[in-house]
C-alpha positions in Angstrom: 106.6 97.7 92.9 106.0 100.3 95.5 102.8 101.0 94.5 100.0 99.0 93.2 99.0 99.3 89.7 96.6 97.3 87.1 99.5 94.8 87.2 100.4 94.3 91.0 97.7 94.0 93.3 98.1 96.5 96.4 99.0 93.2 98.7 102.3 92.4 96.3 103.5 96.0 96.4 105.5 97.4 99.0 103.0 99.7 100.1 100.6 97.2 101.2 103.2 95.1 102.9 103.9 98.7 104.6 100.4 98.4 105.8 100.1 94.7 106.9 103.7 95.4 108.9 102.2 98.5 110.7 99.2 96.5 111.6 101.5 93.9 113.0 103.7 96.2 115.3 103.3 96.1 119.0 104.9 97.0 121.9 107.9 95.1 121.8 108.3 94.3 118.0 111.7 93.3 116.4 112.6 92.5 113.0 112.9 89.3 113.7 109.3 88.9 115.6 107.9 90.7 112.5 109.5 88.4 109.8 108.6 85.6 111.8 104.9 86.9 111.7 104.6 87.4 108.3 105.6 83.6 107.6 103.6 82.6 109.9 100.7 84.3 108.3 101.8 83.3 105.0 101.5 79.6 105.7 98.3 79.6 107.8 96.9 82.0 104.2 96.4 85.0 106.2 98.4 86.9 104.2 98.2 86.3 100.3 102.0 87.9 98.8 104.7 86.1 99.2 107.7 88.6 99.8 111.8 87.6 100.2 113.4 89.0 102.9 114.8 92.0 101.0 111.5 93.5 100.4 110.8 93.1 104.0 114.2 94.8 104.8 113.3 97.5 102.2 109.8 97.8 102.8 110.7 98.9 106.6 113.6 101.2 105.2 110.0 102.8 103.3 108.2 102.8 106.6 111.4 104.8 108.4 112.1 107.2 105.5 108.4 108.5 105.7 108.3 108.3 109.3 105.5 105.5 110.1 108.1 103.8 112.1 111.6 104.3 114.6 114.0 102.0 116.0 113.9 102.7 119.6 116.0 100.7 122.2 116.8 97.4 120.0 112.8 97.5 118.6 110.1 98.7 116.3 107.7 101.4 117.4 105.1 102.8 115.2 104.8 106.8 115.3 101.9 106.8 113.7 98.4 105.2 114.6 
C-alpha cells in the first residue's frame, strides 16, 4: 500500500497521501493541524481516501525516513520544495 498499483489508486496509497501532506505543510504545521486538515478535507470531498490515523502517523514516518520532512522546534517543516 505504499505505492499505487492496478489495484490501489495513487490517492489510497501512502505515497499520495505523502504528497497531499507535503502540499499541506506550512510554516507552523503540527501533526495535529495536519490531521485536522485532512478531515477537514475529507468531509468538504477535497480529498477522496479515507485513511486512519496510523497511516497518517506512518505515512509521515515515510516522509522523515526519505527526508521530505523534519521535526523542528515542536513542528513540521518540509526540506524539500
Amino acid at each position: 500500500m505504499i505505492i499505487p498499483n492496478k489495484h490501489i489508486k495513487f490517492s489510497e496509497s501512502l505515497l499520495g497521501f505523502g504528497a497531499y501532506i507535503l502540499k499541506k505543510i506550512s510554516s507552523e504545521s503540527t501533526v495535529d493541524f495536519l490531521w485536522n486538515e485532512y478531515q477537514k478535507d475529507l468531509s468538504e470531498d477535497k480529498y477522496k481516501s479515507k485513511h486512519n490515523f496510523d497511516n497518517f502517523l506512518i505515512t509521515l514516518v515515510f516522509l522523515n525516513s526519505i527526508g521530505a520532512i523534519e521535526e523542528r522546534n515542536g513542528g513540521i517543516v518540509r526540506c524539500i520544495s
